[in-house]
C-alpha positions in Angstrom: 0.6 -19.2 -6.9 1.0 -17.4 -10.1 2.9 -14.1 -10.5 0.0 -12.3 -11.9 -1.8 -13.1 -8.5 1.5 -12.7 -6.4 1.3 -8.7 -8.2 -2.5 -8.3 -7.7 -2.4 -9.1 -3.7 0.6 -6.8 -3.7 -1.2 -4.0 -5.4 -4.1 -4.4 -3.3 -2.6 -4.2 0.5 -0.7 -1.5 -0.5 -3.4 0.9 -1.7 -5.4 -0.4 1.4 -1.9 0.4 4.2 -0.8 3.8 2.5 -4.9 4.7 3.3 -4.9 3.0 6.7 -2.2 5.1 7.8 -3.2 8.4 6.1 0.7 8.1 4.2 1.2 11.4 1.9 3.5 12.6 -0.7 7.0 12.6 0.6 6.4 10.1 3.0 8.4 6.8 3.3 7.2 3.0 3.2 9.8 0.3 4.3 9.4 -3.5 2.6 10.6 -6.2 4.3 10.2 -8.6 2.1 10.5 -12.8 2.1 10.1 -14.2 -1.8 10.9 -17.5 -0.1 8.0 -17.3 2.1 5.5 -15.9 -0.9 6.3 -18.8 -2.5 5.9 -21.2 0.1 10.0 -22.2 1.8 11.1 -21.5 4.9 12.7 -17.5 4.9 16.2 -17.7 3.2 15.6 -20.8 1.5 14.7 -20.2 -2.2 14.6 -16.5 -3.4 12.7 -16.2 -6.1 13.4 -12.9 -8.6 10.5 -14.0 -10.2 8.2 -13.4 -7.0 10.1 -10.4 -6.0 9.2 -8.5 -9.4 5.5 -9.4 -9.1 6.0 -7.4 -5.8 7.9 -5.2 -6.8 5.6 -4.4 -9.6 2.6 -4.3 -7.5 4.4 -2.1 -4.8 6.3 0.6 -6.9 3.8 2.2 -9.2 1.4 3.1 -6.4 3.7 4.7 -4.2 5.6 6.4 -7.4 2.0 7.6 -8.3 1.1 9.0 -4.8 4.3 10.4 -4.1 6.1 8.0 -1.0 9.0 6.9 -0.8 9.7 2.8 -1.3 12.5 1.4 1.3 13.4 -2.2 0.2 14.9 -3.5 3.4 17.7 -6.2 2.5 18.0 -9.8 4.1 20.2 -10.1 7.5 23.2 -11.2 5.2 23.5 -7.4 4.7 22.6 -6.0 8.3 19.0 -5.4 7.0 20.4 -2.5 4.9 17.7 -0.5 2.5 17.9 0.4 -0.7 16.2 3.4 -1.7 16.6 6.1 -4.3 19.7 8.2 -4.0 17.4 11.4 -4.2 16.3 10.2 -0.5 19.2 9.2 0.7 20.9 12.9 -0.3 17.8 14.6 0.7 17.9 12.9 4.5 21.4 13.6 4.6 22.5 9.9 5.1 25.3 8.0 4.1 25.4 5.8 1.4 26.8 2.2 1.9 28.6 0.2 -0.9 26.7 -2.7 -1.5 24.5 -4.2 -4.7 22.0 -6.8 -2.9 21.5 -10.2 -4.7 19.0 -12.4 -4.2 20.5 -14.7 -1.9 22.5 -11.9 0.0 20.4 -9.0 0.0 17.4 -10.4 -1.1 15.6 -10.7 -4.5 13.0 -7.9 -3.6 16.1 -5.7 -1.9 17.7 -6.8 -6.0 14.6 -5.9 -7.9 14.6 -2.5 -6.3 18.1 -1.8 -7.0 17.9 -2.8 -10.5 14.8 -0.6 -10.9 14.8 2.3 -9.7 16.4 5.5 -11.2 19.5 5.9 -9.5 19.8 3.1 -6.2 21.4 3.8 -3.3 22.0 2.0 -0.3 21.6 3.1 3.6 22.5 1.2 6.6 19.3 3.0 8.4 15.7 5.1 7.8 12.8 6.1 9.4 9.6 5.2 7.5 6.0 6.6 8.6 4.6 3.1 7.8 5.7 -0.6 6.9 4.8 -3.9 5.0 6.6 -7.0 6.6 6.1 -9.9 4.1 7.2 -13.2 5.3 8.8 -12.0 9.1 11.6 -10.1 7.9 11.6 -7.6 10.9 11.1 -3.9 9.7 10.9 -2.1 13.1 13.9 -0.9 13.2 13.0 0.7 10.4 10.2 2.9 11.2 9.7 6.0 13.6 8.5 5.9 17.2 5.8 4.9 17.8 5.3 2.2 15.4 1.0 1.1 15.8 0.1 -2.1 13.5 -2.2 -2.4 10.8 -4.4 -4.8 10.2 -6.0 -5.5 6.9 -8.5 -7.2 4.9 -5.8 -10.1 4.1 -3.2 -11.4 6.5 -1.0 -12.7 3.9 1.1 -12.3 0.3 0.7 -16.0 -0.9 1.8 -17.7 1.4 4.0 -15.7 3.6 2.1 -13.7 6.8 1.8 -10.1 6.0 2.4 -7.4 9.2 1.6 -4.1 8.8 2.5 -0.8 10.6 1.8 2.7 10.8 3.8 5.2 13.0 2.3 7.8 15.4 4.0 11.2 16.6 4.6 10.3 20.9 1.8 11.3 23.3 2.9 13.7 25.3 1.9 15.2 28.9 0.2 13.6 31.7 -4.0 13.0 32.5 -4.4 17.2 31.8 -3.1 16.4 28.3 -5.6 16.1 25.6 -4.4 14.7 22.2 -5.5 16.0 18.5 -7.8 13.0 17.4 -6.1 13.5 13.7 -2.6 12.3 15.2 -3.8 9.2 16.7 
């Protein structure tokens, strides 16, 4: 699959999640994401920069332009770590690990974000209001309670599966409890 198309499918699942789940400015999506899968190897196999930029590149400037966050969840060989800009990370009060992701320990899209954005920062934990999961990378422990998935027009970013979430704020009460319809 060529990059160009790797960057389109990108582009395209993200505008249609962030309106799915109603994301808005200041808001956070987490990326779990498997260049190795994309590109048709088994996960941890054969990162790719190449893939992970077309991602990247499809990903980035429509969240940047809308105003949400991008978390770029790292590979297991770095505890699933994100990097995200260092403006988050001092904003949410969290603290910053000391780690630069490559692309076979970290990931390449984990790398590509890290190299591009303003001023990277890594965090050992967030909680993002919605979630792409290319390839089965495992983002949930990533996102608030209660995480509801998303299914969209495409169920996959080349070749790699694509899952999707949204989060929910909890139900609370018992059968006298009504809910605003707007939440669900």
């Amino acid at each position: 699959m060529k990059t160009d198309d790797i960057r389109a499918q990108a582009a395209a699942v993200t505008v249609e999640l962030l309106e799915k789940a109603g994301l808005e400015a200041g808001d956070i999506l987490v990326v779990g994401c498997s260049s190795s899968e994309v590109g048709g190897s088994r996960i941890g196999t054969a990162s790719s920069p190449d893939i992970a930029e077309a991602l990247f590149d499809g990903i980035w400037p429509i969240l940047r332009e809308r105003g949400i966050w991008l978390a770029a969840q790292c590979c297991e060989h770095l505890n699933r770590a994100l990097i995200i800009e260092n403006e988050l990370r001092r904003t949410l009060h969290l603290p910053r690990l000391n780690v630069v992701p490559q692309p076979k320990a970290g990931g390449s899209f984990a790398t590509m974000a890290y190299r591009r954005f303003a001023d990277p920062a890594a965090v050992e934990h967030i909680r993002a209001q919605a979630g792409l999961d290319i390839g089965g990378t495992l983002i949930g422990m990533h996102l608030e309670e209660v995480a509801v998935p998303v299914r969209l027009s495409t169920g996959h970013i080349g070749n790699a599966i694509l899952l999707c979430a949204r989060t929910r704020p909890k139900f609370t009460g018992g059968s006298r409890a009504v809910y605003d319809e707007r939440l669900l």
